[in-house]
ZAMARGU-4260 file (C-alpha; in steps of 0.2 Angstrom, whole numbers, plus 5000, padded with zeros to 4 digits):
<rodrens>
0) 5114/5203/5283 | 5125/5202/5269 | 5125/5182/5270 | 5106/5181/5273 | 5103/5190/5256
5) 5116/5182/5247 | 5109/5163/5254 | 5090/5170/5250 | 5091/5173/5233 | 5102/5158/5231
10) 5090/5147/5236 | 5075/5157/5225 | 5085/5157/5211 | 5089/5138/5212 | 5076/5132/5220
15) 5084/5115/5225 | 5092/5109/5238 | 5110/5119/5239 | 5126/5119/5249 | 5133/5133/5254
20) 5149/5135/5262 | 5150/5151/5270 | 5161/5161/5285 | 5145/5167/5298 | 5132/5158/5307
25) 5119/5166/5319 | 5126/5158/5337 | 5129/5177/5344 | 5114/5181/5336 | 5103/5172/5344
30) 5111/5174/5360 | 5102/5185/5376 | 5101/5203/5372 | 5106/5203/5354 | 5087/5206/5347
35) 5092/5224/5344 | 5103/5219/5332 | 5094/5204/5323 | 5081/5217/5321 | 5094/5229/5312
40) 5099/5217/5301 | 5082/5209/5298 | 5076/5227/5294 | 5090/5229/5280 | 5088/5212/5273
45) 5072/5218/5269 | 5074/5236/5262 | 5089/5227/5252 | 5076/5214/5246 | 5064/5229/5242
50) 5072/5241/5234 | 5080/5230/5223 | 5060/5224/5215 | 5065/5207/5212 | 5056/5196/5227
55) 5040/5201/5232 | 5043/5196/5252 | 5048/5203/5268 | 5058/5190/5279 | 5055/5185/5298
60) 5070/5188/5309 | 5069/5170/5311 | 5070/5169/5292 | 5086/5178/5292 | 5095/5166/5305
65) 5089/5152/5295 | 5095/5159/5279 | 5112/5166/5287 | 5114/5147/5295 | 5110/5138/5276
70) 5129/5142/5276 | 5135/5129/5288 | 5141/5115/5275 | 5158/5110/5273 | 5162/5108/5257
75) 5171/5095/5251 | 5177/5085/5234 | 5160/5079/5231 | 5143/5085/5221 | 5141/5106/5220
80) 5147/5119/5234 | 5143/5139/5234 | 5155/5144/5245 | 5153/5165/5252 | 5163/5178/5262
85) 5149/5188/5264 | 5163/5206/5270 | 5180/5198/5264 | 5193/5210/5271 | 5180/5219/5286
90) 5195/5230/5294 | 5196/5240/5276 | 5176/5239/5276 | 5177/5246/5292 | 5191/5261/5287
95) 5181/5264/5272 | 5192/5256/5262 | 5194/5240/5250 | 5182/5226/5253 | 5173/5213/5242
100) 5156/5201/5245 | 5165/5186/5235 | 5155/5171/5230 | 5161/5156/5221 | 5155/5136/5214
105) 5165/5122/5217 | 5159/5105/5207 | 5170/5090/5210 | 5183/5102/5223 | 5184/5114/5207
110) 5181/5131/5205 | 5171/5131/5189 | 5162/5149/5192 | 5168/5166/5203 | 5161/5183/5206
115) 5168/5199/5218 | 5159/5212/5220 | 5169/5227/5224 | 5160/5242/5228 | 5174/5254/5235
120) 5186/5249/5219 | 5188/5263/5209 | 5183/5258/5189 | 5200/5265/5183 | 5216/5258/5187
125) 5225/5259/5203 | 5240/5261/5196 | 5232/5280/5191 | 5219/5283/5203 | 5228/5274/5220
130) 5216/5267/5231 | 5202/5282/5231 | 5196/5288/5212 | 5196/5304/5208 | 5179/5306/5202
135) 5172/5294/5215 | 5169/5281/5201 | 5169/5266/5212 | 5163/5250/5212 | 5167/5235/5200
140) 5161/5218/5198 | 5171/5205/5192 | 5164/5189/5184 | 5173/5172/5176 | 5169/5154/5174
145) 5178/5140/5166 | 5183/5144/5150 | 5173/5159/5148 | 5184/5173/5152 | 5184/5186/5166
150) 5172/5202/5163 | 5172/5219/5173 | 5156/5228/5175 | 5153/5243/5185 | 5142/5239/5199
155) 5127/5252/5192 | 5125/5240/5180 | 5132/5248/5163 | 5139/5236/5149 | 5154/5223/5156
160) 5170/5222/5147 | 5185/5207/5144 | 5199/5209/5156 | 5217/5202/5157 | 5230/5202/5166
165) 5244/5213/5166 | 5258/5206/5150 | 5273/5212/5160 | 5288/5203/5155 | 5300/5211/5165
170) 5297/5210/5184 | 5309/5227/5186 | 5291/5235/5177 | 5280/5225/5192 | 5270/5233/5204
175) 5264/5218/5218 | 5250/5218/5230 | 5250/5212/5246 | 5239/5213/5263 | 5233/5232/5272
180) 5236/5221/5288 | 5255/5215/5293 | 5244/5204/5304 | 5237/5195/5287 | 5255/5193/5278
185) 5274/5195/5281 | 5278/5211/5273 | 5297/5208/5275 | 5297/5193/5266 | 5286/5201/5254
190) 5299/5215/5252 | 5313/5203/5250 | 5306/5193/5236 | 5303/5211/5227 | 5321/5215/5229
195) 5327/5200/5223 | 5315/5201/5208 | 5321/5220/5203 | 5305/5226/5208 | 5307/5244/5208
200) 5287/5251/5214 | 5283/5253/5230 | 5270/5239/5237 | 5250/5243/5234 | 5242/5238/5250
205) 5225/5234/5249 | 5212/5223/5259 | 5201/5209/5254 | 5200/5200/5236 | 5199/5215/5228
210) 5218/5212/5227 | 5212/5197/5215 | 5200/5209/5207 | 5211/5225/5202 | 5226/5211/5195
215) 5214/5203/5185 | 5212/5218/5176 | 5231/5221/5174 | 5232/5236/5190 | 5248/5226/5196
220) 5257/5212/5189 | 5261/5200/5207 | 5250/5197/5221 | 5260/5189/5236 | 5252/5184/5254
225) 5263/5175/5267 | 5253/5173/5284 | 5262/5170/5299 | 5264/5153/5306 | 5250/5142/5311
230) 5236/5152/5300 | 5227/5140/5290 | 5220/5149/5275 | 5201/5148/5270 | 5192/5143/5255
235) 5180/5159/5255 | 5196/5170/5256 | 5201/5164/5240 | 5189/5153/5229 | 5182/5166/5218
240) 5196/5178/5218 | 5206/5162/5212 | 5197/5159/5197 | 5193/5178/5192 | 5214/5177/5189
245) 5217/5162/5183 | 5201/5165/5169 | 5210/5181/5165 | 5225/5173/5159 | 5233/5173/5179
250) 5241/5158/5188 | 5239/5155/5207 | 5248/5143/5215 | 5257/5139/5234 | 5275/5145/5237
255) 5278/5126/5231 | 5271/5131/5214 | 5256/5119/5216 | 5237/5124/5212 | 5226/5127/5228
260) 5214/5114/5231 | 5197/5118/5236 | 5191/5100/5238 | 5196/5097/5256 | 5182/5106/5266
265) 5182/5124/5272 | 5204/5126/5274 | 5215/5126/5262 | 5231/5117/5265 | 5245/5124/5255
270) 5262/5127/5257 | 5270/5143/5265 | 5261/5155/5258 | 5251/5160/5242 | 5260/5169/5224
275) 5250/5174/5210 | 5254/5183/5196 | 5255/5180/5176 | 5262/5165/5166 | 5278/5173/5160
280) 5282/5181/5177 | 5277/5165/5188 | 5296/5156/5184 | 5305/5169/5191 | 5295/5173/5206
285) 5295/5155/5209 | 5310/5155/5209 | 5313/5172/5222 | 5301/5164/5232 | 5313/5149/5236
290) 5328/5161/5239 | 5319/5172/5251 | 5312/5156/5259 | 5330/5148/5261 | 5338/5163/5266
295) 5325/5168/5279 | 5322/5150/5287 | 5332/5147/5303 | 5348/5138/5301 | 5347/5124/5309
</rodrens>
């Protein structure tokens, strides 16, 4: 439902052709018995599309499967991709917790433009609030494109403010993110690269890009992800987050210290694992990154 809307509106807004890169298509949706279902959705794609005044136009289910299958390009280093997780991080959606509908635009293989929508973020700092606020004030959405800055507004749609990463100098005074799941990242190695830095707080374990969102605002300093062998990461799970960072004064790169590159269709190839954090930090967990690696590989 959530990539049916999100692919609608694209295509009214832009009226063009469009690509869209995107993690669903409808094959189990349209397979025997799953009309109870299509109907759901359908009937929520259009309450969505209602309640929020801007179309005038209630969608077919066939409407929604074509729109939910508009995602099915691949991306690539040429012309303009809009690439989608419609649930990034659907095990915290599913607990309640951390999720975030990320969209981003490559042009030329580049991410020139990113939003995250966050709704169970709370609008405060994690660092103060953990992961549930206090006076249920959740929900943020984070905005950046080349050159312009990353802004933070409240999802009810009050004013958006500037935000920046954290200036933290010393990594002793870093708090790091890393994956809810042990499934999606090798906590041990996370926790030997903290020790080795001086990290002295405990991990904030969160799911989704929200992880991207929260330490563009300066919530922690270090965001570390190391999946297990064989995982090939995918653009969606990291476009927009990648740029809401980088536009906020952030660097993201591989465990090699190069860029990601979006340009090579719908996975991203990069090496070990994926660091970010800000520019003063980066040497020195560069550098952590190596030593864990070294001491942790096999010896052959």
């Amino acid at each position: 439902g959530s990539q049916a809307l999100v692919s609608f509106v694209l295509q009214q807004e832009l009226r063009a052709e469009f690509s869209l890169v995107a993690e669903e298509d409808s094959k189990d949706l349209r397979k025997d018995g799953a009309q109870e279902i299509v109907e759901r959705i359908t009937k929520l794609v259009n309450y969505s599309l209602t309640s929020d005044g801007s179309y005038n136009v209630t969608l077919s289910t066939e409407d929604v499967l074509k729109a939910i299958d508009s995602g099915r390009s691949e991306g690539g280093s040429q012309g303009q991709h809009w690439v989608l997780d419609p649930i990034d991080g659907t095990k915290g959606f599913l607990r309640g917790d951390q999720y975030a509908i990320a969209l981003a635009l490559l042009d030329g293989g580049k991410v020139v433009l990113g939003v995250l929508a966050c709704p169970n973020l709370p609008l405060t700092s994690l660092k103060d609030a953990g992961q549930h606020s206090p006076n249920n004030e959740v929900g943020c959405l984070f905005f950046a494109e080349v050159g312009g800055g990353t802004y933070m507004q409240p999802l009810d749609g009050s004013s958006a403010v500037k935000v920046q990463v954290s200036a933290v100098e010393n990594p002793e005074e870093a708090s790091f993110f890393e994956s809810y799941e042990a499934a999606h990242s090798m906590h041990d190695l996370s926790s030997l690269i903290a020790q080795k830095l001086g990290v002295k707080a405990p991990p904030i374990r969160i799911d989704s890009q929200a992880k991207y969102g929260a330490l563009s605002r300066g919530d922690g300093a270090i965001y570390l992800r190391f999946p297990h062998k064989g995982y090939r990461e995918k653009i969606w799970d990291h476009a927009a987050g990648c740029i809401v960072v980088t536009e906020a004064g952030g660097v993201v790169t591989d465990a090699a210290g190069q860029p990601l590159d979006f340009s090579k269709g719908k996975h991203l190839d990069v090496d070990t694992g994926i660091i970010v954090t800000n520019q003063k930090l980066m040497p020195l967990l560069l550098n952590a990154v190596k030593e864990s690696l070294k001491e942790k590989a096999p010896s052959s």
